[in-house]
C-alpha positions as CSV (number, residue, x, y, z in Angstrom):
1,X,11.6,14.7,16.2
2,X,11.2,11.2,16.4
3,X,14.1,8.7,17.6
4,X,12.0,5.7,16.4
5,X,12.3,3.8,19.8
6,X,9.1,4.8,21.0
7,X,5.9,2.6,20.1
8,X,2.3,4.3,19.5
9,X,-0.1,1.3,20.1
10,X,-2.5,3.7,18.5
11,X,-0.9,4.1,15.2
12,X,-0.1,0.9,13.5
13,X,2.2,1.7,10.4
14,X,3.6,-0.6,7.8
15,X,5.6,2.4,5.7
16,X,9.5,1.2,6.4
17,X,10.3,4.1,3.9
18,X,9.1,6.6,6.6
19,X,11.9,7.9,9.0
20,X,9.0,7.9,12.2
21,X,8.6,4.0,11.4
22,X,9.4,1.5,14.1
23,X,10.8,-1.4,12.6
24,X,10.0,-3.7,15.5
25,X,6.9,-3.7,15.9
26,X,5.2,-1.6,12.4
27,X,3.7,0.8,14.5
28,X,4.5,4.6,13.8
29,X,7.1,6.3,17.0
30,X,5.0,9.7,16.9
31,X,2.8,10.9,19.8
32,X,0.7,12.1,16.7
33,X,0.2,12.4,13.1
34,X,-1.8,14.4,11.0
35,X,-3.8,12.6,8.0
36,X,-5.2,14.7,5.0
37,X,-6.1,14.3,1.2
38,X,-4.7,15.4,-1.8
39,X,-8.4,14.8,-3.5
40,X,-11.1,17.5,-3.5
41,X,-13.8,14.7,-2.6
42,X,-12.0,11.8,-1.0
43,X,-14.3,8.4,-1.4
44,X,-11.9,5.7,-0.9
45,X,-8.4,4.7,1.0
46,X,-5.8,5.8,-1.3
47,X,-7.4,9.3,-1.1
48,X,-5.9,9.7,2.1
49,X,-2.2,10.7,3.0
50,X,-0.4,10.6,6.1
51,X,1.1,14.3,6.0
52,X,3.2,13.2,8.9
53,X,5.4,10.9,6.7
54,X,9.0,11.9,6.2
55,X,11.5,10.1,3.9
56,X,14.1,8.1,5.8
């Protein structure tokens, strides 16, 4: 679980609606995250999901 305080310089995240954003700097406060697709044949951006994202 994520207290938000921490800062991955690894994964820069802009998603305030996500309860594992840090507001201070837009990066995400997870050691990790898992990205994935909801497409059978992703070809462009919004093809991808981040399956880490929780609602705040």
């Amino acid at each position: 679980m994520s207290d938000n305080s921490y800062v991955n310089h690894c994964i820069e995240c802009d998603v305030t609606s996500c309860k594992h954003h840090n507001f201070a700097k837009n990066y995400c406060s997870l050691e990790c995250i898992k990205v994935g697709t909801h497409e059978s044949d992703p070809e462009v951006v919004p093809c991808t999901d981040c399956q880490s994202f929780e609602k705040k």
